[in-house]
Backbone as a printed PyTorch tensor [residue, N CA C, xyz], in Angstrom:
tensor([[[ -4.9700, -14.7030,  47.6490],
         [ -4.6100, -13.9370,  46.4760],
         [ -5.7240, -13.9770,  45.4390]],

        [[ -6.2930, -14.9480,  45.2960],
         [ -7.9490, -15.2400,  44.5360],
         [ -8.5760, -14.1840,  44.4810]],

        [[ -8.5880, -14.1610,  45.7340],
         [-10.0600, -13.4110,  46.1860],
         [ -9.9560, -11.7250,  46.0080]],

        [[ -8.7490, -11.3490,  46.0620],
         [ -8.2590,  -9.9340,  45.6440],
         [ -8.3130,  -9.5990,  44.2430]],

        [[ -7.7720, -11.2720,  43.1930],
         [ -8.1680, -11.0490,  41.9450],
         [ -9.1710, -10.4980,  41.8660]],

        [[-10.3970, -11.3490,  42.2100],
         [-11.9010, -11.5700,  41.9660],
         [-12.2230, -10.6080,  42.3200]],

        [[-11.8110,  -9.5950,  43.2760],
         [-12.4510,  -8.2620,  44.1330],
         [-12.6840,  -7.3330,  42.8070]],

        [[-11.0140,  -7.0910,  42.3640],
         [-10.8740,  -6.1220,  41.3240],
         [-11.2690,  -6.3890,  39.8260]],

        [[-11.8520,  -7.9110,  39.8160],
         [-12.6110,  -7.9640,  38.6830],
         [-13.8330,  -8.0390,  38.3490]],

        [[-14.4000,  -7.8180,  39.4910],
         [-16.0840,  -7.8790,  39.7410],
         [-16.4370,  -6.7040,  39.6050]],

        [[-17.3840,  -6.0970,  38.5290],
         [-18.2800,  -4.9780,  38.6630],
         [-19.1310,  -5.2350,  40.3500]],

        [[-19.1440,  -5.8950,  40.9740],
         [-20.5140,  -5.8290,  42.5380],
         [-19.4820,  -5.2230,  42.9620]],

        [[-18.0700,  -5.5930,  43.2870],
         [-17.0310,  -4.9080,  44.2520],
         [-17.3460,  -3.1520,  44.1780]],

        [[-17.1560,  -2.7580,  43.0600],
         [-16.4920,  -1.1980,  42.7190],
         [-18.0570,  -0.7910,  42.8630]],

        [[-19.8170,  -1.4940,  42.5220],
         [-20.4990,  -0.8570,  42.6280],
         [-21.2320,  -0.7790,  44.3390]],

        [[-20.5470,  -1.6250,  45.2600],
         [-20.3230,  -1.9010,  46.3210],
         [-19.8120,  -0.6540,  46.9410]],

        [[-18.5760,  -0.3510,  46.7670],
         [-18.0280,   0.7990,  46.9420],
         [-18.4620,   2.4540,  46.9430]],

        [[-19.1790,   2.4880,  45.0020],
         [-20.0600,   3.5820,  45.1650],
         [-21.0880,   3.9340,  46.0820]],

        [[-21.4180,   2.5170,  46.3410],
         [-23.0030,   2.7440,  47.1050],
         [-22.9000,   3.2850,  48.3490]],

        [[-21.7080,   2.6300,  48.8020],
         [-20.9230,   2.7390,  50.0270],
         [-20.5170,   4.3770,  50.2290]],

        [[-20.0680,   4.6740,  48.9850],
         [-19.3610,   6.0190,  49.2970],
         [-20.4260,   6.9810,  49.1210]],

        [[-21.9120,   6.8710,  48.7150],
         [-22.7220,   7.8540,  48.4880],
         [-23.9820,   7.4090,  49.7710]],

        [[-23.8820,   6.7460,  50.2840],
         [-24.3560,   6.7020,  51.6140],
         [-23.6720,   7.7660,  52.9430]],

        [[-22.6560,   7.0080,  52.7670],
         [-21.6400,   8.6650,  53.3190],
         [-21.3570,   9.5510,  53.3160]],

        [[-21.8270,  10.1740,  51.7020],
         [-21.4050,  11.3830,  51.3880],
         [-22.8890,  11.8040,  51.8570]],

        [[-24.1730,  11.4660,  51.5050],
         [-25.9180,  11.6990,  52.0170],
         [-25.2980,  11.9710,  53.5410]],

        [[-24.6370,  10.8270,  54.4360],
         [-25.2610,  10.9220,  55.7450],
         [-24.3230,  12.0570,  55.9180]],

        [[-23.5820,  12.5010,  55.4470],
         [-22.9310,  13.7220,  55.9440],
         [-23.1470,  15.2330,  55.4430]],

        [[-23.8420,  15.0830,  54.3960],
         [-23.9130,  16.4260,  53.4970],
         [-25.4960,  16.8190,  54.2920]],

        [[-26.1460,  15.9450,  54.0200],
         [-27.5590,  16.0770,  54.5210],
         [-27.9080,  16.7420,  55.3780]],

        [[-27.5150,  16.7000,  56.9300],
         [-27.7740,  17.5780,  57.7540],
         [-27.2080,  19.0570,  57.7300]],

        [[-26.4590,  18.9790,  56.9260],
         [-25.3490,  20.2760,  56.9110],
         [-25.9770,  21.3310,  55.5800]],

        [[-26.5720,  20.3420,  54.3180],
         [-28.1580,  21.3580,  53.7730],
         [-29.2270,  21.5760,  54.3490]],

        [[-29.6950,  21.0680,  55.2240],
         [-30.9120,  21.1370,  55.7130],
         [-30.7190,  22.4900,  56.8990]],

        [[-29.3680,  22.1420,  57.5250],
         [-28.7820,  23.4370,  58.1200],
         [-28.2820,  24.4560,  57.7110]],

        [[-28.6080,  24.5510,  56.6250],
         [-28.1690,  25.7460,  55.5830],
         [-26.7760,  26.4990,  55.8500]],

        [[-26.0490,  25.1820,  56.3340],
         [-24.3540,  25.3700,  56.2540],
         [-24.0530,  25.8200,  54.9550]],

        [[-22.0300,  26.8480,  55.0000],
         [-21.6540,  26.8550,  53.4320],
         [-20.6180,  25.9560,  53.8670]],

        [[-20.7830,  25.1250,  54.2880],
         [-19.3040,  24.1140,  53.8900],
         [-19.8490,  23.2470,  53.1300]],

        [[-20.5110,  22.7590,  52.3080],
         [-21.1670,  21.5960,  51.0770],
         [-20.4960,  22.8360,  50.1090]],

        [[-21.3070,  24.0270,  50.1380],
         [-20.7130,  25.0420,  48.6940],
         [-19.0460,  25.1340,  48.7700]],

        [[-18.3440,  25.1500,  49.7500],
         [-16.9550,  25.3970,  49.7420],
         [-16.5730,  24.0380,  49.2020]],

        [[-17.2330,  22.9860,  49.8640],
         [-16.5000,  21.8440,  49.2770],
         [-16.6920,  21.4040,  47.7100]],

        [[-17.7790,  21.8800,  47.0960],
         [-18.4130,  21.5970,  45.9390],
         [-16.9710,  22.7020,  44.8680]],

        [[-17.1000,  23.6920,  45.4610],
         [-15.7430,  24.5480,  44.9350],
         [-14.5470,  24.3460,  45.1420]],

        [[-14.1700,  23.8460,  45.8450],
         [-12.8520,  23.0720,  45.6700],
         [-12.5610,  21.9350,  45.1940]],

        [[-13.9760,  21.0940,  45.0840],
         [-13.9650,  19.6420,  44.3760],
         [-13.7150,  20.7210,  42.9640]],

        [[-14.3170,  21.3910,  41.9840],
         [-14.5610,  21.7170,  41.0200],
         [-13.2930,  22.6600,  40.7590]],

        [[-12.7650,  23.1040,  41.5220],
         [-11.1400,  23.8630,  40.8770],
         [-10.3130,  23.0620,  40.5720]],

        [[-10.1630,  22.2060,  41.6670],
         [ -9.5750,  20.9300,  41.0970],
         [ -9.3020,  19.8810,  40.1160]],

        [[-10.4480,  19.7440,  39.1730],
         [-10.6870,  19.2440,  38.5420],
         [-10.4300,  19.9460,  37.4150]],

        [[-11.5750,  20.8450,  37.3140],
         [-10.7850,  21.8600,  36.6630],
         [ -9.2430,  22.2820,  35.8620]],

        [[ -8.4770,  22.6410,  37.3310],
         [ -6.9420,  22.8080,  36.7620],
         [ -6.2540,  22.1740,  36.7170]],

        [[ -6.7110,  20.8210,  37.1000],
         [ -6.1220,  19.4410,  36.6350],
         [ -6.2700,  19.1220,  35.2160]],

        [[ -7.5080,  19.1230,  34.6600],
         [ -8.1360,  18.9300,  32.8420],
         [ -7.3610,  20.1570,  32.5710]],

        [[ -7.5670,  21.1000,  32.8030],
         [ -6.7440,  22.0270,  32.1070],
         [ -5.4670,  21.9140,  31.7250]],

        [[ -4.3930,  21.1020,  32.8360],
         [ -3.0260,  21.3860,  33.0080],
         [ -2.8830,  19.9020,  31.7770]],

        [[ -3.2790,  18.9700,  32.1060],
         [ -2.8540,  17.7100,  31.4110],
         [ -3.4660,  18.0640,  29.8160]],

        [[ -4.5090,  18.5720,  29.6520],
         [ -5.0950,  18.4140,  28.4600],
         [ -4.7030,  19.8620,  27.5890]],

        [[ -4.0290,  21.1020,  28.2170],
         [ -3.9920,  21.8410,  27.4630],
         [ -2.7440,  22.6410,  27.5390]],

        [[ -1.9830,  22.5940,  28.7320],
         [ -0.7800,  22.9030,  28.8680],
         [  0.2730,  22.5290,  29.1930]],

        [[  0.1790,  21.2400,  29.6090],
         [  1.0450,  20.5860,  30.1360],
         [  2.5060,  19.8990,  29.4630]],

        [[  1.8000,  19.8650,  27.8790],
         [  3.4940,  19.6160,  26.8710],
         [  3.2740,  20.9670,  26.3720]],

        [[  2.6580,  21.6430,  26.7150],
         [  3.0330,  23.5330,  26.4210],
         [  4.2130,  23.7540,  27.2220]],

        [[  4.0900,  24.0680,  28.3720],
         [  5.0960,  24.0270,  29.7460],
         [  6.0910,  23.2500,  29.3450]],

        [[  6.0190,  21.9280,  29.1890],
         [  7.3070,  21.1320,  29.1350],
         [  8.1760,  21.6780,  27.8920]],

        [[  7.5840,  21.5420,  26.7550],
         [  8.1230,  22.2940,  25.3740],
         [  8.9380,  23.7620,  25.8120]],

        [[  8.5960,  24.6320,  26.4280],
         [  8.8830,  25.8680,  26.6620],
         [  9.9870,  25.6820,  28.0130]],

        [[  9.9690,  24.9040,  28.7960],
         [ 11.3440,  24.8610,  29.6300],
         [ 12.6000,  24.1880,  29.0480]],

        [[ 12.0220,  23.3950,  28.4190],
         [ 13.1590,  22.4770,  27.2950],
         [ 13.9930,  23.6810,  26.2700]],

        [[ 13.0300,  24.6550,  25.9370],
         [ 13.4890,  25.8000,  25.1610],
         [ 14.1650,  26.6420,  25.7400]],

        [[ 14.0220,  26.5490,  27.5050],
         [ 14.4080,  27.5130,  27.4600],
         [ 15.7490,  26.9400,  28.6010]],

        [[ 15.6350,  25.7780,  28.7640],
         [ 16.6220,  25.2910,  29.3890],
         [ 18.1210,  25.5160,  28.1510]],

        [[ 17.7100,  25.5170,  27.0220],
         [ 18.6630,  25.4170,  25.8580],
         [ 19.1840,  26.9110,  26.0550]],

        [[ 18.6350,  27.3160,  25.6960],
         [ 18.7740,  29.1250,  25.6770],
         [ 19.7780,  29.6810,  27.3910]],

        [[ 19.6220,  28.7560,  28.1910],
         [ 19.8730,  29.1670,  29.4910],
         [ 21.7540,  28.5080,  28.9290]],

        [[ 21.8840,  27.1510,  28.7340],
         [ 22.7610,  26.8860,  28.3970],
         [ 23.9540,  27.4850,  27.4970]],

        [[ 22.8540,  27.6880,  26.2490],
         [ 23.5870,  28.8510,  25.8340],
         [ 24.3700,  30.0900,  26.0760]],

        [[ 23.2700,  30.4610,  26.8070],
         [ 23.7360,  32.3060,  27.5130],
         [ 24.8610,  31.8000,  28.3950]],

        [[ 25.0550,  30.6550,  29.3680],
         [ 26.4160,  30.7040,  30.2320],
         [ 27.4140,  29.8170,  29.5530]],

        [[ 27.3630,  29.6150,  28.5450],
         [ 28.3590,  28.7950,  27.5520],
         [ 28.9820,  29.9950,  27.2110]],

        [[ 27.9450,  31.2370,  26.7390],
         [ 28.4230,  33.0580,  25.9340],
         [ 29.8180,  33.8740,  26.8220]],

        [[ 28.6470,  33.3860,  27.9300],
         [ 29.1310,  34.3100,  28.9460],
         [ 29.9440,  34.1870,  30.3460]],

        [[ 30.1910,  32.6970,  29.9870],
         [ 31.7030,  32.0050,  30.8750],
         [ 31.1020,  32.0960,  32.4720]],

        [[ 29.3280,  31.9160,  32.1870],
         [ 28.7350,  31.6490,  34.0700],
         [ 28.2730,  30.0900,  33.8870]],

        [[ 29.0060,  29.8520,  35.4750],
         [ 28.4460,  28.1970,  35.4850],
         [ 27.0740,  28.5050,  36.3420]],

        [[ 26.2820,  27.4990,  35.5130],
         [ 24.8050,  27.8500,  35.7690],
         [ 24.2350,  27.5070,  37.2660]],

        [[ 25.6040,  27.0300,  38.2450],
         [ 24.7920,  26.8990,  39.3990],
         [ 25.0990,  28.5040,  40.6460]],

        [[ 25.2680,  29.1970,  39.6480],
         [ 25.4770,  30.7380,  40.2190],
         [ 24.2270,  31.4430,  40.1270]]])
């Protein structure tokens, strides 16, 4: 159990890891630019939408959305409270 502490509290672990993971990402991207593949560009574009509409959703709409179903969950309540429909119709 130590040693798992010590893993996740060591900056060598996590820069261990990077090094690790950008050795892999070289030995694999590498031949596939040099082969003037588009799967690096497809992947570079889907890394980047992602990210993307992720920052977007948390940072700019995301208690937009929530605020506006809450509103309108009320309003929904309302209208079949008016109009004598149970809302699982």
């Amino acid at each position: 159990m130590a040693s798992i502490i010590e893993k996740v509290v060591s900056p060598a672990f996590y820069q261990g890891k990077v090094n690790n993971l950008m050795a892999n990402a070289g030995a694999y991207y590498r031949p596939l630019f040099r082969a003037g593949s588009v799967k690096p560009l497809w992947h570079m574009m889907i890394f980047t939408s992602t990210i993307m509409y992720t920052s977007t959703y948390l940072c700019l709409k995301g208690e937009k959305v929530q605020h506006e179903r809450a509103v309108q969950k009320v309003a929904m309540d309302e209208y079949y409270k008016k109009h004598g429909i149970t809302p699982g119709h």
